[in-house]
C-alpha positions, -999 to 999 in steps of 0.1 A, spaced: 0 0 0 16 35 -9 15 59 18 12 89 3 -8 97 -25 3 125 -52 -23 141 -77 -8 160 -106 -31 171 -137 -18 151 -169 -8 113 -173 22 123 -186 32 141 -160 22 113 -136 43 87 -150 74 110 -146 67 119 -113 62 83 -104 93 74 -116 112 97 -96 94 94 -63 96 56 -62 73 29 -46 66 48 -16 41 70 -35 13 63 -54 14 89 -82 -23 95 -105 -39 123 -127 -70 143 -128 -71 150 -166 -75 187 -161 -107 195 -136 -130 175 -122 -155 199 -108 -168 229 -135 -200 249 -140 -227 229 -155 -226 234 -194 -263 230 -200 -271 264 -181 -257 293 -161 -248 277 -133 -237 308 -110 -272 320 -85 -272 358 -90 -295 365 -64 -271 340 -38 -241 364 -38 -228 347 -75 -226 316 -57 -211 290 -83 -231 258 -89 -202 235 -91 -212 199 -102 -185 168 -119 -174 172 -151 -189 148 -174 -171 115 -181 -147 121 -148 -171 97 -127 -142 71 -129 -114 91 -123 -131 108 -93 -137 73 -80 -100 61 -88 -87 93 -63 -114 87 -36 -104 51 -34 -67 61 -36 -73 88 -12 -90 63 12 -63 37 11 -31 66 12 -17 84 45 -11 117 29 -27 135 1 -4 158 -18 -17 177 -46 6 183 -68 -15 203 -96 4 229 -120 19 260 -104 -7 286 -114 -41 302 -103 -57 275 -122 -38 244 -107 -47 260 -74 -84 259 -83 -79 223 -92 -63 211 -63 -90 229 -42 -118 214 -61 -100 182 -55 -98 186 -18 -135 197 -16 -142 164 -34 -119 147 -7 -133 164 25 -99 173 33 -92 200 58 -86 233 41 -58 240 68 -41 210 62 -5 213 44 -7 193 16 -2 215 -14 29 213 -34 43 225 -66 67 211 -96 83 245 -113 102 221 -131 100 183 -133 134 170 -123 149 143 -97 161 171 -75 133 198 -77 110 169 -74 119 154 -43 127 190 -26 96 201 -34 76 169 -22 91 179 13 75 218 14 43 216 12 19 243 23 -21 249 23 -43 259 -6 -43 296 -12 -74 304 -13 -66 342 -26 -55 325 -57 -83 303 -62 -106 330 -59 -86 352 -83 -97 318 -107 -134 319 -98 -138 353 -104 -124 352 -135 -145 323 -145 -174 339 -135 -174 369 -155 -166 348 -183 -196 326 -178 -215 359 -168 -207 373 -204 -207 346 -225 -237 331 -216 -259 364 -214 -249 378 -243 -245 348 -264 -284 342 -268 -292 377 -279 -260 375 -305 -282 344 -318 -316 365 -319 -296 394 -336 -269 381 -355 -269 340 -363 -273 309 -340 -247 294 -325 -224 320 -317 -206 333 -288 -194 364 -272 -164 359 -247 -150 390 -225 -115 390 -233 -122 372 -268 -146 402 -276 -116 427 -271 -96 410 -290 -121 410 -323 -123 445 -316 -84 451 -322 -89 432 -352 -121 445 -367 -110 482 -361 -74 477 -377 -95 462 -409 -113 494 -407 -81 510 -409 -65 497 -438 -102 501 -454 -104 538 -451 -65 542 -455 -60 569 -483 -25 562 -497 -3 594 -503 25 603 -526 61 609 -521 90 609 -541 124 598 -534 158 610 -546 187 589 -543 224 588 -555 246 562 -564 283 563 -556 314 543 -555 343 548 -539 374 526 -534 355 503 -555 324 496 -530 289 508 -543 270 526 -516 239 551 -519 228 586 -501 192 599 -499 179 629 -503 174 646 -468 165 685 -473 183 716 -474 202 740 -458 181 773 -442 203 799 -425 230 776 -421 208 748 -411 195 711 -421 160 716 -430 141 679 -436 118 686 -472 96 655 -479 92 654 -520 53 648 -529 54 653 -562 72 643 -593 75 678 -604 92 685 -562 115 657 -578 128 671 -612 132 703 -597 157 689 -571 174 667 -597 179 695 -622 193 717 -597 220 685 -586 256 684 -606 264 647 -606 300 653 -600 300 676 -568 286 655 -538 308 673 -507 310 654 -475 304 683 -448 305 657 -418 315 625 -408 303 612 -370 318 580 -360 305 563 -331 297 532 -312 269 515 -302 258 483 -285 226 459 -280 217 442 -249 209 404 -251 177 397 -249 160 386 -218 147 344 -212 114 338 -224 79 345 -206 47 331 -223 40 359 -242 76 363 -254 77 329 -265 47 325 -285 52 353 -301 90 341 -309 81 309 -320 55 321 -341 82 347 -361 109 319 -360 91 288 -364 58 296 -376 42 279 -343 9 287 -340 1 301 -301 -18 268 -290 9 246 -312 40 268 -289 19 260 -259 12 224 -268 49 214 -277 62 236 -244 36 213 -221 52 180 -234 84 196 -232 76 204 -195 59 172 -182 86 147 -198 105 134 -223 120 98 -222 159 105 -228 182 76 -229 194 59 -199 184 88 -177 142 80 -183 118 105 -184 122 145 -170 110 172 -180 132 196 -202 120 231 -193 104 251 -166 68 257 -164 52 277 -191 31 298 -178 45 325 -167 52 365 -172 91 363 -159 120 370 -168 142 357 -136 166 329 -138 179 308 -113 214 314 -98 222 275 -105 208 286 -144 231 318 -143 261 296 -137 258 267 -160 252 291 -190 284 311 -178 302 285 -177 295 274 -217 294 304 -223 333 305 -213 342 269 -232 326 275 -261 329 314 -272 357 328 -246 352 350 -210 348 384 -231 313 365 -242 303 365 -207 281 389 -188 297 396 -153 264 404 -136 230 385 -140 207 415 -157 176 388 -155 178 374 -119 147 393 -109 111 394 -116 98 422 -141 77 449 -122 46 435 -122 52 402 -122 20 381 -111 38 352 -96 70 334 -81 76 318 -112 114 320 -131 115 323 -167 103 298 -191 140 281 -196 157 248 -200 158 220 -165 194 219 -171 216 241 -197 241 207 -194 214 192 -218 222 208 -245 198 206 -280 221 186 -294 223 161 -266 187 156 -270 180 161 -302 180 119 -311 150 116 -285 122 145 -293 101 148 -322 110 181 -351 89 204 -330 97 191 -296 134 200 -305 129 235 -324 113 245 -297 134 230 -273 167 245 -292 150 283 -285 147 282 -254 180 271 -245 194 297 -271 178 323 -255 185 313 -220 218 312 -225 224 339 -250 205 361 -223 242 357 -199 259 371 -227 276 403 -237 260 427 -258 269 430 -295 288 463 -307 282 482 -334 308 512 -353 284 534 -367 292 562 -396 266 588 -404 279 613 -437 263 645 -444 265 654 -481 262 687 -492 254 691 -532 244 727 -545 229 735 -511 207 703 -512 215 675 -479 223 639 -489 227 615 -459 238 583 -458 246 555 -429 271 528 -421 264 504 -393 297 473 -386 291 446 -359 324 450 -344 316 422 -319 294 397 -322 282 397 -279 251 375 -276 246 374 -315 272 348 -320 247 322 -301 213 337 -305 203 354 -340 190 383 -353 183 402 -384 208 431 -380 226 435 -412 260 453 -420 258 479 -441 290 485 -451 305 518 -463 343 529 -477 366 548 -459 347 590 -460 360 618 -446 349 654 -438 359 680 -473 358 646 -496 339 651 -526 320 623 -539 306 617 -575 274 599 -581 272 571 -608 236 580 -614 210 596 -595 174 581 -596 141 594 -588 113 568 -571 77 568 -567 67 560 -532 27 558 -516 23 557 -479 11 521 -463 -17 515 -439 -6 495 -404 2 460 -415 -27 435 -403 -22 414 -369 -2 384 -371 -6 361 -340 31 375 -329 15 406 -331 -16 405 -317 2 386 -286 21 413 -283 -9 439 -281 -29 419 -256 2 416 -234 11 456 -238 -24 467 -234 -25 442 -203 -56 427 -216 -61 391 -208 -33 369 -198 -5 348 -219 -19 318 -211 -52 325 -230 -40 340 -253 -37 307 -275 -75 301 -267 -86 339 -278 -69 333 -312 -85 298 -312 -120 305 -306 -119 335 -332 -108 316 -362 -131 286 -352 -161 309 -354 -148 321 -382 -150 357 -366 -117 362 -387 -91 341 -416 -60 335 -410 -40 340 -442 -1 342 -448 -2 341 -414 -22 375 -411 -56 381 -395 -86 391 -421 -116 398 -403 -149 385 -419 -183 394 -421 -194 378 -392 -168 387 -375 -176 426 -382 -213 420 -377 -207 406 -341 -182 438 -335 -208 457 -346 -235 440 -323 -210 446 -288 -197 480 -298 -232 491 -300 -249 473 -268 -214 472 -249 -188 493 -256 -180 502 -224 -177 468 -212 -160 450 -242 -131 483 -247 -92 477 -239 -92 502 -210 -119 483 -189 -106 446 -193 -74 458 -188 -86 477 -155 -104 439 -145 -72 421 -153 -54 446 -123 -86 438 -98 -84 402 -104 -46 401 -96 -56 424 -68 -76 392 -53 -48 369 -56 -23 394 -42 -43 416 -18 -73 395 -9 -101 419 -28 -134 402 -21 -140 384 -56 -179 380 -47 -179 421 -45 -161 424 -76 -183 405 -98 -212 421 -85 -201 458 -96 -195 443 -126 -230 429 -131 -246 459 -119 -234 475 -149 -239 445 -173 -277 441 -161 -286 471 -172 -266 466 -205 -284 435 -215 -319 444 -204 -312 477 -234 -298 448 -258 -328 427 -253 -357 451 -257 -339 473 -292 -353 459 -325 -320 461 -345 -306 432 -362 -270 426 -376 -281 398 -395 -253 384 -421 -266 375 -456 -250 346 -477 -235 355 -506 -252 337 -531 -238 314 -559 -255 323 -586 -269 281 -590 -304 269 -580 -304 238 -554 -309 211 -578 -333 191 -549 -361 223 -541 -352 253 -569 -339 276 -538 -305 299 -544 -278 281 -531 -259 299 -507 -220 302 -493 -226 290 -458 -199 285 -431 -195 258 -409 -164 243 -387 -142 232 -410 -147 263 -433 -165 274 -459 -194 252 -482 -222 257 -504 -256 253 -493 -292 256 -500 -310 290 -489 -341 272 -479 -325 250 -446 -335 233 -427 -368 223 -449 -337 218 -477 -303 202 -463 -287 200 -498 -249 208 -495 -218 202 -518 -181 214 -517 -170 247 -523 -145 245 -551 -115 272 -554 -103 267 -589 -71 285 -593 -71 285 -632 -44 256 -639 -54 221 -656 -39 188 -638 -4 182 -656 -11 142 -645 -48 136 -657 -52 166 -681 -88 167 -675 -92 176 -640 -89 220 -623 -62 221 -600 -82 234 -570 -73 247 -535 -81 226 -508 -71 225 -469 -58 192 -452 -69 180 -418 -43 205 -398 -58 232 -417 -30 240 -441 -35 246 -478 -22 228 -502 -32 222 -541 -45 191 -558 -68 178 -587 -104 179 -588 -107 146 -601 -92 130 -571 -96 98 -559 -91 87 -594 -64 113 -599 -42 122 -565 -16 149 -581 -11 168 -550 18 198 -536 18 223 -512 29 251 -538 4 271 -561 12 259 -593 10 282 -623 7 274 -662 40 271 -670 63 240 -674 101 233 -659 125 236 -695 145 210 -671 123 183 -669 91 189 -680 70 191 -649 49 217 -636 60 247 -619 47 259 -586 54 299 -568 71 288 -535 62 317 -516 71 321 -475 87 343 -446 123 332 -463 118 323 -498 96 339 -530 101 320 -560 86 303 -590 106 266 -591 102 229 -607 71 202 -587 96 180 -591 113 175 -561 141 159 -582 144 188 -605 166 218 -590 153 245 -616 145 282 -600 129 302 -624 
């Protein structure tokens, strides 16, 4: 008989922890909660206080019966969920299940899931805080407070089956008003003037800048063509006088170890991650990986978290290869990331590898592709974040011709600091030896055409980045924002940027107008401080919630009685339904886009919706090459006449044939590479 019985969240995890603790404990998971609100109603009693209506999750009846048995049988209950508001609300719906005492000690915590941290930590345990569970509860209960009053009018309004979360509402709203944005952008012109020199047989280039007013540099933008002659006519070619030369330094810091945000918004540039893919990989990466001879441990810290402090035991290990492999002038001499941010919500360190001895390439044999890109930036970043920072030389030439400013920058790594481990995009741009009283000669000098951009559309490294700035929501939903809004199809992801639909718009339309002063940044971000001022400071959630509804009440009761509708109408095909005569219909559903008829649910005709990209089938000749999206959602292109004909690749083909080998050629087009180039993955011809 074990005597002491452990409760951790995942399976994974379990078997790990088993492992290291040994036959003495007794080591089983919950699969996430086992107590919840009720899914078929409310479940909170507004006129009790807000008192939550907990009941079993649905399909846990075994499970809960496994712990009480286990529980029964075992000396000592430690609950062992994850190390965060909502593995405290877990272990204290698992002790209300138990009937344990609240003041008993027999919470503990697994920051990281190693030999050493786990049996230190298996000796410390302390009680539930319950100032942390209520933080949880309250946030769950304005979720399940919004969502589930506002969701029945948005189906009255708008369409059935739709949903309206707090923090999920924002974040449409970033969307939906950037889209309105670029919309309404007007583009402007500008010119640009630029020369071409050489010089000690390098090619470099100044740009126009302004001109010179009373003896000094005045900036003149150039918005027309006719700005631009003028300025060219007025230039002589071979008089380009260099009035001043600044040479200086410069330096950039590393960049600190990852926090949730931070890292799904890294992985995302680097690795094109989605957030819930980053958080998925980092969670397996966390509970265990079976390496070698030494079993299963996990590889990283915990992942939730909004830290950037490192362990002195991490400091010194990455110091230390640091030293062997680049040299002691690579090597910071004081930790800049051995505390927590301002602000920081918890106890947590940074998101950073168990050990920095395990290098990537010592583990690279025993994870999957993603398990080890991932894996590889962390470390990097860990380690690179003990390093020195790179140094720059920096030239800046002023150019004077006819009374006219040229300028022109140079910008050398002189030392590569934390660069040489962790990358970035800094270029060199490179220029010859200048000095003051030179004159240069330009090979040519051009004129350019130029319109002004709108902002760039949300990517999910982006839009991360916004909700974490704006302080709205936390980094550990952000993954399940970005989730539910493409899954409602509230907005398209595409070349990894967000569009915003119609719905989507039409539902942003419906909340501005009924709650804008509920579903703005400035408010959720103001709830995101009073819920951390529960788990910090012990605010009353019950109180909370109920200012809050006191203002929602009133909201919904205006909602419910106004006439309007933001009903969305299907864009119809142009084809009657060949079963009733009814227009048929573009319709979505979950797995995207189809064609339906108009008269459902009397009519529940529905066939494919075919994107036909103008290309016949080089292997059938007969069949459309049309775009289609596999089971993971990605797009790739294949023939219409599949089964019988399965020509299938990832890259848009286009009408034109490899002079190699005859096959089809396809525009590879991504973050790194834009290119027309051969099907054939035997053929090496770039167009």
């Amino acid at each position: 008989m074990a005597k002491k019985l452990v409760i951790v969240e995942s399976p994974t995890k379990a078997r790990t922890i088993g492992k290291i603790l040994g036959s003495n404990y007794k080591v089983i998971a919950s699969v996430g909660h086992l107590r919840d609100l009720p899914k078929s109603k409310m479940g909170i009693d507004i006129e009790n206080n807000f008192e939550p209506e907990y009941i079993s999750v649905r399909g846990k009846g075994d499970i809960i019966k496994q712990i009480k048995k286990e529980a029964k049988s075992s000396d000592k209950v430690l609950l062992a969920t994850d190390p965060d508001r909502e593995g405290e609300a877990i272990s204290w719906h698992i002790s209300t299940l138990l009937k344990l005492d609240p003041e008993d000690e027999n919470r503990i915590e697994f920051h990281e899931i190693t030999k050493e941290t786990v049996k230190n930590s298996i000796k410390k345990p302390r009680t539930i805080d319950m100032r942390l569970v209520d933080a949880q509860q309250a946030r769950r209960v304005l979720d399940r407070l919004v969502g589930y009053e506002i969701s029945p009018i948005l189906w009255k309004k708008v369409k059935s089956g739709l949903s309206a979360g707090r923090v999920q509402s924002v974040a449409l709203r970033l969307l939906c008003e950037r889209e309105k944005e670029i919309r309404e952008f007007e583009p402007k012109e500008y010119w640009s003037v630029t020369a071409n020199h050489k010089k000690d047989k390098m090619d470099f280039e100044s740009s126009f800048y302004g001109f010179y007013k009373d003896g000094k540099e005045q900036k003149l933008d150039i918005k027309t063509e006719k700005g631009a002659n003028e300025i060219l006519s007025k230039l002589d070619k071979d008089n380009f006088e260099v009035v001043d030369v600044k040479v200086g330094t410069k330096s950039k810091k590393p960049y600190p170890p990852y926090t949730t945000s931070t890292l799904q918004q890294d992985a995302n540039r680097r690795l094109n991650f989605s957030a819930s893919k980053t958080m998925t990989v980092a969670q397996q990466l966390y509970e265990g990986i079976r390496i070698g001879r030494e079993g299963s441990v996990g590889l990283i810290s915990y992942m939730r978290t909004d830290s950037t402090r490192i362990s002195s035991g991490t400091v010194q290990d990455s110091l230390s290869y640091i030293i062997k492999n680049f040299g002691k002038e690579y090597a910071t001499k004081g930790n800049p990331y051995g505390r927590n941010k301002k602000n920081s919500q918890d106890a947590h360190e940074a998101i950073r590898p168990s050990s920095v001895l395990r290098t990537p390439e010592s583990v690279e044999e025993y994870l999957s592709r993603d398990q080890y890109r991932l894996y590889e930036l962390i470390w990097t970043r860990t380690v690179a974040s003990q390093m020195t920072p790179a140094k720059y030389k920096t030239t800046a030439v002023v150019i004077n011709n006819n009374n006219f400013i040229f300028k022109t920058n140079g910008n050398v790594e002189s030392f590569k600091g934390f660069t040489r481990l962790y990358k970035i995009n800094d270029t060199d741009f490179i220029l010859p030896e200048i000095k003051k009283d030179d004159v240069l000669k330009a090979e040519s000098i051009d004129k350019k055409q130029h319109f002004t951009k709108p902002k760039s559309r949300f990517t999910e490294a982006s839009l991360v980045k916004t909700l974490e700035e704006d302080g709205i929501g936390r980094p550990s939903t952000y993954a399940s924002i970005i989730s539910s809004l493409t899954k409602r199809n509230y907005v398209e992801l595409k070349q990894k940027k967000f569009f915003t639909t119609e719905l989507g718009e039409k539902v942003n339309a419906f909340l501005i107008k009924y709650f804008d002063e509920i579903i703005n940044e400035k408010f959720t971000a103001e709830m995101e401080a009073e819920l951390d001022k529960i788990a910090d400071d012990g605010l009353d959630w019950k109180e909370l919630v109920a200012d809050f509804y006191d203002n929602f009440e009133k909201k919904l009761q205006n909602a419910k009685k106004d006439n309007d509708n933001f009903k969305v109408v299907p864009k119809k095909t142009g084809e009657k339904c060949p079963e009733c005569g009814h227009d048929l219909v573009v319709k979505h559903g979950r797995n995207g886009k189809f064609i339906g008829c108009s008269n459902f649910p009397d009519c529940t005709y529905t066939k494919v919706l075919v994107k036909k990209i103008g290309v016949k089938c080089p292997d059938c000749k007969d069949g459309d090459i049309i775009e289609k999206v596999s089971k993971r959602g990605k797009v790739f292109y294949g023939c219409s006449n599949y089964p019988d004909c399965e020509f299938a690749v990832w890259d848009k083909p286009i009408n034109e044939k490899c002079p190699k080998c005859g096959s089809i050629l396809v525009h590879k087009k991504n973050r790194r590479v834009d290119e027309i180039r051969c099907s054939n993955t035997e053929c090496d011809y770039v167009k």
